[in-house]
DRENPA-981911 format. One line per field, with one value per residue (C-alpha): residue number from 1; residue in three letters; x, y, z. Coordinates in steps of 0.05 Angstrom, whole numbers, padded with zeros to 5 digits, m for minus. Each point is the difference from the previous one (the first is absolute). Example, Ala and Ser with C-alpha at 12.3 -4.5 7.8 and 13.67 -1.06 7.14 Angstrom:
i = (1, 2)
aa = (ala, ser)
X = (00246, 00027)
Y = (m00090, 00069)
Z = (00156, m00013)
! end
This chain:
i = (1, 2, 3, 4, 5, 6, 7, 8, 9, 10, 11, 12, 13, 14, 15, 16, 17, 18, 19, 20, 21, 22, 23, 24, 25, 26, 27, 28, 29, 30, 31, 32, 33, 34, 35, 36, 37, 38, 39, 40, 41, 42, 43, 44, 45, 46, 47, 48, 49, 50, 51, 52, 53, 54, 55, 56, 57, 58, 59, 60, 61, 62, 63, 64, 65, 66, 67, 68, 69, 70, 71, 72, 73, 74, 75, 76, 77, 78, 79, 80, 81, 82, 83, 84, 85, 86, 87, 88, 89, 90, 91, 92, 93, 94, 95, 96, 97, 98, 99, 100, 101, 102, 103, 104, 105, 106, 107, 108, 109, 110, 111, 112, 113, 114, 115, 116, 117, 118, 119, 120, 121, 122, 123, 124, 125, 126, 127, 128, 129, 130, 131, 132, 133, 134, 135, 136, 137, 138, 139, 140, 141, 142, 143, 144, 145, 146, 147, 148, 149, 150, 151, 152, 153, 154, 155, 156, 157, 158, 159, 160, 161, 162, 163, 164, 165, 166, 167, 168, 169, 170, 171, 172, 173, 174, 175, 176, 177, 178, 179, 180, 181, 182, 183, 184, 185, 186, 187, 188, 189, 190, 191, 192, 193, 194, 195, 196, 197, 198, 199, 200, 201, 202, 203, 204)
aa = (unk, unk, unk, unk, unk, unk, unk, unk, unk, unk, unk, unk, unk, unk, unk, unk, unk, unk, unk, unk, unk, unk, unk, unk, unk, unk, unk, unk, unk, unk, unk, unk, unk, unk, unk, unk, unk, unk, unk, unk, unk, unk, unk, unk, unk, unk, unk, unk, unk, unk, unk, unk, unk, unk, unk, unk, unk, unk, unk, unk, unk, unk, unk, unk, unk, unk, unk, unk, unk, unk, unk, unk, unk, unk, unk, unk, unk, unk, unk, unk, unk, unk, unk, unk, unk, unk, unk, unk, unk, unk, unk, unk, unk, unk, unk, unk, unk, unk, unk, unk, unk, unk, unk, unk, unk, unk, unk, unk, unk, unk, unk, unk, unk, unk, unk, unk, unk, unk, unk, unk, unk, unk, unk, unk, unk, unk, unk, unk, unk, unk, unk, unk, unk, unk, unk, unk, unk, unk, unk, unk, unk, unk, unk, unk, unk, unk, unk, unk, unk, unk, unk, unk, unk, unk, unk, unk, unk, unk, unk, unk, unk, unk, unk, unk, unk, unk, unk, unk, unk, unk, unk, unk, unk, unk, unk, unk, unk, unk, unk, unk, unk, unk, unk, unk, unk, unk, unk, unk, unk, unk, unk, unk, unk, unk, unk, unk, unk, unk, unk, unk, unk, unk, unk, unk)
X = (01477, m00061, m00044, m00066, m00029, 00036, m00037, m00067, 00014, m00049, 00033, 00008, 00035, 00032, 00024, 00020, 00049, 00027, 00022, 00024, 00043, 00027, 00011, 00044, 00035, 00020, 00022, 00046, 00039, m00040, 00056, m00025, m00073, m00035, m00075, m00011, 00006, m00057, m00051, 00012, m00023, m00056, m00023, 00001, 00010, 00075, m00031, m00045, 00067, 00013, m00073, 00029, 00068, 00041, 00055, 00034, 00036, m00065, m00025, 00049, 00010, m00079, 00015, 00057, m00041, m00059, 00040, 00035, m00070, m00019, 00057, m00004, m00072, 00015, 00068, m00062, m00046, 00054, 00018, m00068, m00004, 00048, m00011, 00044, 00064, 00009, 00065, m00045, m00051, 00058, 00032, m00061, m00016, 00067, 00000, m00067, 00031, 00052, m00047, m00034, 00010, 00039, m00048, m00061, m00014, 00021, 00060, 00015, m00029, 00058, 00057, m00029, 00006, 00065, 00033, m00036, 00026, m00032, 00001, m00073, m00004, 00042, m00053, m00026, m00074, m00007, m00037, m00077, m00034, m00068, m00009, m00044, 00058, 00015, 00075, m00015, m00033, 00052, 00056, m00041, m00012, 00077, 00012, m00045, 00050, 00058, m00036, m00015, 00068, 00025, 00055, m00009, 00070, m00063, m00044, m00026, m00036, 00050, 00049, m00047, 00001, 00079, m00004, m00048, 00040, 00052, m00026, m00031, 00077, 00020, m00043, 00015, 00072, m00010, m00041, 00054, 00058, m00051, m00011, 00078, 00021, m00050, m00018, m00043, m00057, 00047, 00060, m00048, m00025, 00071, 00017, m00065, 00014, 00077, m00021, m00065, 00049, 00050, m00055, m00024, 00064, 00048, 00072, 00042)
Y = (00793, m00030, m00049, 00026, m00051, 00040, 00053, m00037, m00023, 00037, 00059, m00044, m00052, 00045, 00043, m00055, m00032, 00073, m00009, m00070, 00013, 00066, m00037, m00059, 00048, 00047, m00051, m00039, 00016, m00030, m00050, m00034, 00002, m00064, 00009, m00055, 00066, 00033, m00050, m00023, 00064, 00008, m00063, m00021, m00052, 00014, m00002, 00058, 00049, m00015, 00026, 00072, m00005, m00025, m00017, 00034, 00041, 00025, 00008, 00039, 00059, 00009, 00012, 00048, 00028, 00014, 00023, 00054, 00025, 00009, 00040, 00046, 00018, 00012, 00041, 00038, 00010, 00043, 00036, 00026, 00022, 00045, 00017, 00061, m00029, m00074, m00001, 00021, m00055, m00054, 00024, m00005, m00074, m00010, 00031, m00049, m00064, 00007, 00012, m00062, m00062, m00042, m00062, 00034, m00026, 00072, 00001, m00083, 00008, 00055, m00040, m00060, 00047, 00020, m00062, m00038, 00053, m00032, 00024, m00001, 00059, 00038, m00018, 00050, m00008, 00035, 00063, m00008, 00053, m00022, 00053, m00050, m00037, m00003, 00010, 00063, 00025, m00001, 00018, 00061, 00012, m00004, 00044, 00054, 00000, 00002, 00061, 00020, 00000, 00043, m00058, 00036, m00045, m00067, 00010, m00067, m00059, m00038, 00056, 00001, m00084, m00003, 00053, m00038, m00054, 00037, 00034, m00073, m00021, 00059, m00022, m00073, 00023, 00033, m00046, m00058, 00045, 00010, m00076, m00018, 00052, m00005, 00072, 00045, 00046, 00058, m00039, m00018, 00062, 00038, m00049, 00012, 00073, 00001, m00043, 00052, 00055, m00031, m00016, 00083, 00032, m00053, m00012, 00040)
Z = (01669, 00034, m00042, m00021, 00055, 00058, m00013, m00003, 00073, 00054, 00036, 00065, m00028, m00052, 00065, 00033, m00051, m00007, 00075, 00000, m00065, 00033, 00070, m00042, m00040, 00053, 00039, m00045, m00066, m00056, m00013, 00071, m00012, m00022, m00031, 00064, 00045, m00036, m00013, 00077, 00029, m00045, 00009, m00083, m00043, m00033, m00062, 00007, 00013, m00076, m00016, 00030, m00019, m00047, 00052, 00056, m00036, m00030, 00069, 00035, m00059, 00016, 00070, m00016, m00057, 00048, 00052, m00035, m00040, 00084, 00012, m00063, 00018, 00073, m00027, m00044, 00048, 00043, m00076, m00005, 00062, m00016, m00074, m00008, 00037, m00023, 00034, 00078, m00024, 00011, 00055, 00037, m00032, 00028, 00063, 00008, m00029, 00064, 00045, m00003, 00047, m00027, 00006, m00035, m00072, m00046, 00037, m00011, m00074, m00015, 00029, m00041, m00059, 00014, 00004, m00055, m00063, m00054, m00082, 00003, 00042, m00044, m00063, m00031, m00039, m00065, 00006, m00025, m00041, 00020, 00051, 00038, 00018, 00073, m00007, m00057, 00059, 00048, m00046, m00024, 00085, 00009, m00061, 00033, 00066, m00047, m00035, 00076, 00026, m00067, m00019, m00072, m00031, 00007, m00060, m00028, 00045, m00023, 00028, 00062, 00011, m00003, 00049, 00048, 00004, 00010, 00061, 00023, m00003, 00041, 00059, 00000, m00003, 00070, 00029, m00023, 00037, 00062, 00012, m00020, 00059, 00043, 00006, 00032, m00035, 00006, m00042, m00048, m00012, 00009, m00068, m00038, 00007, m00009, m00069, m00021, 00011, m00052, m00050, 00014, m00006, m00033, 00029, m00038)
! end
């Protein structure tokens, strides 16, 4: 992750290396990026890449990391929106996610995602007892929709994480198969339901 001097940097310059690493990445595999292509768009010595980073590698999980925090909260936004059918709540995130032109930045940001799978996403953060704690508060959040939505067999956070991810996994799975086959909204959707129905009723 970052170095603590990256996150000293002003929000313009801060914003702007976000944009440059994103553009580099996005464009090339990380194999084919040189820390040359950063520093010559933002206009740095080389040396002051190392003060952010430890190397690329470093570099592009942050990207990937950052990226997929975006699309969890957008994922949550459409989840509360809906707080007593989880299952509506991303149907609708996906219904939106397709709509979008393919050129603006959510839309580029979740194929980016997509085809960058990285271990880091799939991290998970011990949970905090401090009730402070930002992440407390979200699991505890999440654990009211699972409480919401009656899914009575989830009992513990630690229950109610697995199943987060779980449900994260489900809708990167069908925006994966969407971009592989090109489809339209009503494919997409057509497979999210066909796999809700499964998890609903089971297959045998």
């Amino acid at each position: 992750m970052p170095k603590e001097a990256f996150y000293r940097l002003g929000e313009s310059k801060k914003s702007q290396l976000d944009q440059v690493l994103f553009n580099v990445f996005s464009a090339n595999h990380i194999s084919q990026v040189k820390v040359a292509d950063i520093v010559s768009q933002m206009n740095m010595a080389r040396g002051s890449f190392y003060n952010y980073f430890e190397d690329l590698a470093d570099a592009h999980e942050y990207v990937v990391r950052d990226k997929y925090m975006k699309l969890h909260r957008k994922i949550m936004e459409f989840i509360y929106q809906k707080q007593t059918d989880l299952f509506a709540g991303i149907e609708d995130y996906l219904r939106w996610i397709s709509s979008l032109d393919e050129d603006s930045q959510d839309f580029k940001d979740m194929v980016f995602l997509l085809t960058n799978d990285s271990l880091r996403s799939y991290k998970r953060i011990p949970i905090a007892a401090n009730s402070e704690n930002s992440q407390y508060k979200m699991i505890d959040s999440w654990m009211k929709i699972v409480d919401e939505n009656n899914f009575t067999k989830i009992q513990t956070k630690e229950e109610g994480m697995t199943f987060l991810f779980f449900i994260m996994e489900l809708v990167t799975n069908c925006l994966k198969t969407y971009l592989a086959n090109s489809w339209d909204e009503n494919q997409l959707i057509c497979d999210y339901q066909m796999k809700v129905s499964w998890l609903k009723s089971g297959i045998l």
